[in-house]
C-alpha positions as CSV (number, residue, x, y, z in Angstrom):
1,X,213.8,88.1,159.1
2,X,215.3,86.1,155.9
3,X,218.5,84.6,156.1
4,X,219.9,84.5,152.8
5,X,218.8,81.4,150.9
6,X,215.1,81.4,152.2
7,X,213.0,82.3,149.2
8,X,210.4,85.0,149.7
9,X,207.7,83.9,147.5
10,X,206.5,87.7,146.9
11,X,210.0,88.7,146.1
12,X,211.6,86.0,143.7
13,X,215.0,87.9,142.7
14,X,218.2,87.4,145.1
15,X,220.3,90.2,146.6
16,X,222.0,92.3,144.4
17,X,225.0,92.8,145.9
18,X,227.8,90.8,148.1
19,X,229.2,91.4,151.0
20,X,228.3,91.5,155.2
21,X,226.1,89.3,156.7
22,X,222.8,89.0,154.3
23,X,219.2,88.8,155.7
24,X,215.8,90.6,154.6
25,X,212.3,91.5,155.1
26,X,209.8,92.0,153.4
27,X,210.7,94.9,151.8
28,X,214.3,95.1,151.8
29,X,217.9,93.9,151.8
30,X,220.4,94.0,154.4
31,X,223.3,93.8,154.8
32,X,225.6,93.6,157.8
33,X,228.9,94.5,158.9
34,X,230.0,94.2,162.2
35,X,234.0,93.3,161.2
36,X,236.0,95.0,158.2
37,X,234.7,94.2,154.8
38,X,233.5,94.9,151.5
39,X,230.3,95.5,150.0
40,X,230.1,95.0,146.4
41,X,227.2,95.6,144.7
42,X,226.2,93.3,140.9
43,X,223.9,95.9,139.6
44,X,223.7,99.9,140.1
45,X,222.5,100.7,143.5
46,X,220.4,103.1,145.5
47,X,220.8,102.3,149.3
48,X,220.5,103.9,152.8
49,X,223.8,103.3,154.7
50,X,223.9,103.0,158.6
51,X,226.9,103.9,159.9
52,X,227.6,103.9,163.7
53,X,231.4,104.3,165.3
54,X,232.8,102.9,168.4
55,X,232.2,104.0,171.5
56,X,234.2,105.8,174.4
57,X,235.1,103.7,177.2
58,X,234.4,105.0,181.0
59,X,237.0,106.0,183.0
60,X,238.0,104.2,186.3
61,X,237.2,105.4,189.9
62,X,239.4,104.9,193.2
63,X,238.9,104.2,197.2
64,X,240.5,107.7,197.1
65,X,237.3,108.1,196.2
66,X,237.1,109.4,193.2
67,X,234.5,108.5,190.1
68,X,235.0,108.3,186.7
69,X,232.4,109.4,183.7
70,X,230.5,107.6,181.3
71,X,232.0,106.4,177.9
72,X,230.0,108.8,174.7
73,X,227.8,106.6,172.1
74,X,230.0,106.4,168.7
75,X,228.9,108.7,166.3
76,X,225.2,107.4,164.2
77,X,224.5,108.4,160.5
78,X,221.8,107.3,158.6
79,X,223.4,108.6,154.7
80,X,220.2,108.3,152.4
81,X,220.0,107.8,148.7
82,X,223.5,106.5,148.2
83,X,224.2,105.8,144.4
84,X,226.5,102.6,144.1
85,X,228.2,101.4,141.1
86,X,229.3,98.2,140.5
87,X,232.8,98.0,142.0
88,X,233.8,97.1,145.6
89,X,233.3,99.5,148.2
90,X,235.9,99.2,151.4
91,X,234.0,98.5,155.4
92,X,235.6,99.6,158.4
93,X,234.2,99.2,161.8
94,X,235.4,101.3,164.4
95,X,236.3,99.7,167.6
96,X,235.3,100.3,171.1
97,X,237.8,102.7,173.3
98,X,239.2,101.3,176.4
99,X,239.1,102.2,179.7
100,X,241.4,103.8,181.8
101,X,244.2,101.9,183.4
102,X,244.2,104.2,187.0
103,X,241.8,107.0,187.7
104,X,244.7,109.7,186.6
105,X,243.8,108.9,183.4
106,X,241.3,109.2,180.9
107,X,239.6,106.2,179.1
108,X,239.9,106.1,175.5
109,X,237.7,107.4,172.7
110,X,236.3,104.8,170.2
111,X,237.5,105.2,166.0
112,X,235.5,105.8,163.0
113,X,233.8,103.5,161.4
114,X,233.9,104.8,157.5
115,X,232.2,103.3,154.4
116,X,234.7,103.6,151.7
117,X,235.9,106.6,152.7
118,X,233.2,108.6,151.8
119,X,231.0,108.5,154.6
120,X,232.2,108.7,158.6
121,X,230.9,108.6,161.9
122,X,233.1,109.8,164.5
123,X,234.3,107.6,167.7
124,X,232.5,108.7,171.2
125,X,234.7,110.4,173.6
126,X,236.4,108.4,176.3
127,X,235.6,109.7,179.8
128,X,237.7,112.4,182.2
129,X,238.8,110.9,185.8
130,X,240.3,112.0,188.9
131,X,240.6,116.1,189.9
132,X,239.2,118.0,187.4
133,X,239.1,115.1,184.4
134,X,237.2,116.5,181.2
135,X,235.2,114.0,179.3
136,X,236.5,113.7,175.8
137,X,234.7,115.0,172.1
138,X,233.5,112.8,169.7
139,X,230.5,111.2,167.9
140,X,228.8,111.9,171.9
141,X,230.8,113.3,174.4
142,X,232.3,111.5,177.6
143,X,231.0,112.3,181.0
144,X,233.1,114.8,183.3
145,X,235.1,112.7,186.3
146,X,234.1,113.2,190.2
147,X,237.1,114.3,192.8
148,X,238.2,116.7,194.7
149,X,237.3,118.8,191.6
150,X,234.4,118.1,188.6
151,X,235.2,117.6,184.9
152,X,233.1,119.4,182.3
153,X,231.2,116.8,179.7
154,X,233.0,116.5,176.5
155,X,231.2,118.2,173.1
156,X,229.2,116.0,170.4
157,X,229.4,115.9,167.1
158,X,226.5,117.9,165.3
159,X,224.1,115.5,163.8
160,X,226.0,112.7,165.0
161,X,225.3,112.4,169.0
162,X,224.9,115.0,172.3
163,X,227.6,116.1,174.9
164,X,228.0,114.0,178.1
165,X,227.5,115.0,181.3
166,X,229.1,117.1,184.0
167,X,230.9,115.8,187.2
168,X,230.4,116.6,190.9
169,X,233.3,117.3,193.4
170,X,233.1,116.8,196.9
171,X,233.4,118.3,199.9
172,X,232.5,116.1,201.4
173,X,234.0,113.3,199.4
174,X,231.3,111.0,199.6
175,X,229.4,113.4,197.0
176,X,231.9,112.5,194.5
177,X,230.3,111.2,191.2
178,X,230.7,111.0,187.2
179,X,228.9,112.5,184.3
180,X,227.4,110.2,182.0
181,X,228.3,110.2,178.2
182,X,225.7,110.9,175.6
183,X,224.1,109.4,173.1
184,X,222.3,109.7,169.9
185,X,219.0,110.5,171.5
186,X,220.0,112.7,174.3
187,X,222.8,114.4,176.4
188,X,224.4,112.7,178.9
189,X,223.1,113.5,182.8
190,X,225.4,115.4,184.6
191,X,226.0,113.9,188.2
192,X,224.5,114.5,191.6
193,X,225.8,114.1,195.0
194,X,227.3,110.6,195.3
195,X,225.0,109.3,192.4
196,X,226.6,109.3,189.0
197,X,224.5,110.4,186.2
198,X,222.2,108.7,183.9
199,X,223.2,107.5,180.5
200,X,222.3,109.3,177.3
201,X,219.9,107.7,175.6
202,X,220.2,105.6,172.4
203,X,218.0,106.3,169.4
204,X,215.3,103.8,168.5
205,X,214.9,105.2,164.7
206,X,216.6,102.1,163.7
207,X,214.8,99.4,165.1
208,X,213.1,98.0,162.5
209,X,216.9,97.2,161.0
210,X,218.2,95.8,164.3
211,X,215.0,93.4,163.7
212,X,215.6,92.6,160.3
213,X,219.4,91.9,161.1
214,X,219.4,90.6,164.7
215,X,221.7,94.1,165.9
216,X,221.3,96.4,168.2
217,X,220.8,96.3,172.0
218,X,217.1,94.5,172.6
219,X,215.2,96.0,175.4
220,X,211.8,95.0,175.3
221,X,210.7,93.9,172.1
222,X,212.7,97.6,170.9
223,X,216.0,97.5,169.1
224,X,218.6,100.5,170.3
225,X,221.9,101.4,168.9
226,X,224.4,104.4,170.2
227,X,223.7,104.8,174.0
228,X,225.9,106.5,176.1
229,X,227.4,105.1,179.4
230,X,226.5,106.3,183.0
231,X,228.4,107.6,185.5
232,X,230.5,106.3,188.6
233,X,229.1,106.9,192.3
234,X,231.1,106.7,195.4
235,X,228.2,105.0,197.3
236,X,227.5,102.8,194.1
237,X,229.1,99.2,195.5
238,X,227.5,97.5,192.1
239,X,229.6,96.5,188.5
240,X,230.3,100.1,186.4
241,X,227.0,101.6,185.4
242,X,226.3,102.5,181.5
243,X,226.4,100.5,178.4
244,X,222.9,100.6,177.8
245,X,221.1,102.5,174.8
246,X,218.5,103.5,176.7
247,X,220.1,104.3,180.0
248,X,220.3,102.9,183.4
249,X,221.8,99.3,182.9
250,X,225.2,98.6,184.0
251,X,228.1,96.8,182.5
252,X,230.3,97.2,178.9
253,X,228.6,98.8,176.3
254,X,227.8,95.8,174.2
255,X,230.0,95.3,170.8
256,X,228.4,96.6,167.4
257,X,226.1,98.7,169.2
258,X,228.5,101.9,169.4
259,X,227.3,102.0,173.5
260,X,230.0,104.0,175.6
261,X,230.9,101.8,178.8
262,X,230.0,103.0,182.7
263,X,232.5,104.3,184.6
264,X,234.2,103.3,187.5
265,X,233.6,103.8,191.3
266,X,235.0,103.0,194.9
267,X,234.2,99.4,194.9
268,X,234.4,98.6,191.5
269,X,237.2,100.9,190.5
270,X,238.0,100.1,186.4
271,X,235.5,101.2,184.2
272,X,234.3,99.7,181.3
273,X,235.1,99.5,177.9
274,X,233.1,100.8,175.1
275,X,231.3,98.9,172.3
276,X,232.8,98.9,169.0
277,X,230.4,99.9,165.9
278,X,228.5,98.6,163.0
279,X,227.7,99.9,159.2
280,X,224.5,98.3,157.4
281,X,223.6,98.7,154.0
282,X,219.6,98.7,153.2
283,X,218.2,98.9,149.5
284,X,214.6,98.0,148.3
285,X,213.7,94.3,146.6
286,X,213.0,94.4,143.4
């Protein structure tokens, strides 16, 4: 990676365009956005644009018990062979949803993230909770809630991310789990007895970018953006499981990764949040 102002020897011309946080390799220009912006461009453009929303948060579980789904992945786009003028071109970054404030509730779904309007990817859906609690749509679906009655997974968006997961009810109670949300790279796992299920998985397509920028969640030398969240067990006593792009950590989805956050369960009853998004604009050296 080339932070701006390190000359490539092979590649003697500057960026041609302003805007983000500026690196390269050795074949390209990036750059990145993980805050509202603008990209403006000094010379006509062809570029591939990243775009990846905010995700759903999980919802929160209770000593009832109850346990909440996993948070859906925001919405990921790669739109290819962009033609940009020279004008300035509006960023938003869509943030991460919250998560729910008592287990009667759902979490939040995350918000677009847009690239001047013209190209959108769609927030994850924020997880269901207590009896019956349906994960919500989005870019990937939230994970169905665990009580006395199971949620249904909330849908994805085609092309965008999967559907999360379904919940488990109890009798007996201790069976009570979440429904993970999904991710770009897979559905998310509906629940089993008293173990919540496993995250969708984030897509690695992208991790030659997370390298050349320093984004995306790093898991062994592999850069992952858009994983869903995991479910809530009752017999889980650790932090809120999810948040990981390729499934099975715990904690909040990480910002400007569009990870959905875990959901809650009967020790550690709020879930978490999800990770808000990230747009970055590639075009070749020349």
């Amino acid at each position: 990676m080339k932070i701006l102002g390190t000359i490539d020897s092979s590649k003697s011309k500057g960026p041609s365009a302003t805007g983000g946080t500026i690196t390269s390799d050795t074949l390209y220009w990036y750059h990145t956005f993980t805050g509202n912006g603008t990209f403006a461009p000094t010379a006509l453009l062809t570029a591939n644009i990243l775009v990846v929303a905010g995700a759903g948060g999980g919802a929160s579980g209770n000593a009832a018990p109850s346990a909440g789904g996993g948070g859906g992945a925001g919405g990921l786009q790669e739109f290819t062979s962009q033609s940009l003028t020279i004008q300035s071109y509006s960023i938003t970054i869509g943030g991460g949803g919250a998560s729910a404030d008592n287990y009667f509730n759902s979490a939040s779904s995350g918000t677009n993230s847009t690239f001047q309007g013209l190209t959108a990817s769609v927030g994850g859906g924020g997880a269901g909770a207590a009896a019956n609690g349906t994960g919500l749509t989005g870019g990937s679906g939230g994970g169905g809630g665990g009580d006395s009655s199971y949620g249904n997974g909330g849908s994805g968006t085609s092309g965008q991310g999967n559907s999360g997961g379904q919940g488990v009810s109890g009798p007996p109670d201790s069976s009570r789990s979440g429904g993970a949300g999904g991710g770009k790279g897979g559905a998310g796992g509906a629940a089993n007895a008293a173990v919540g299920g496993t995250a969708g998985a984030g897509t690695t397509a992208y991790s030659s970018w997370g390298v050349a920028t320093s984004t995306g969640q790093l898991i062994s030398s592999t850069r992952y953006y858009a994983g869903g969240g995991a479910g809530g067990s009752t017999t889980n006593g650790t932090a809120p499981n999810g948040g990981t792009a390729a499934a099975g950590s715990s904690g909040i989805g990480l910002v400007n990764t569009g990870n959905g956050g875990g959901g809650g369960n009967i020790s550690n009853r709020t879930g978490a949040a999800g990770g808000s998004g990230i747009i970055i604009v590639r075009y070749a050296k020349q």
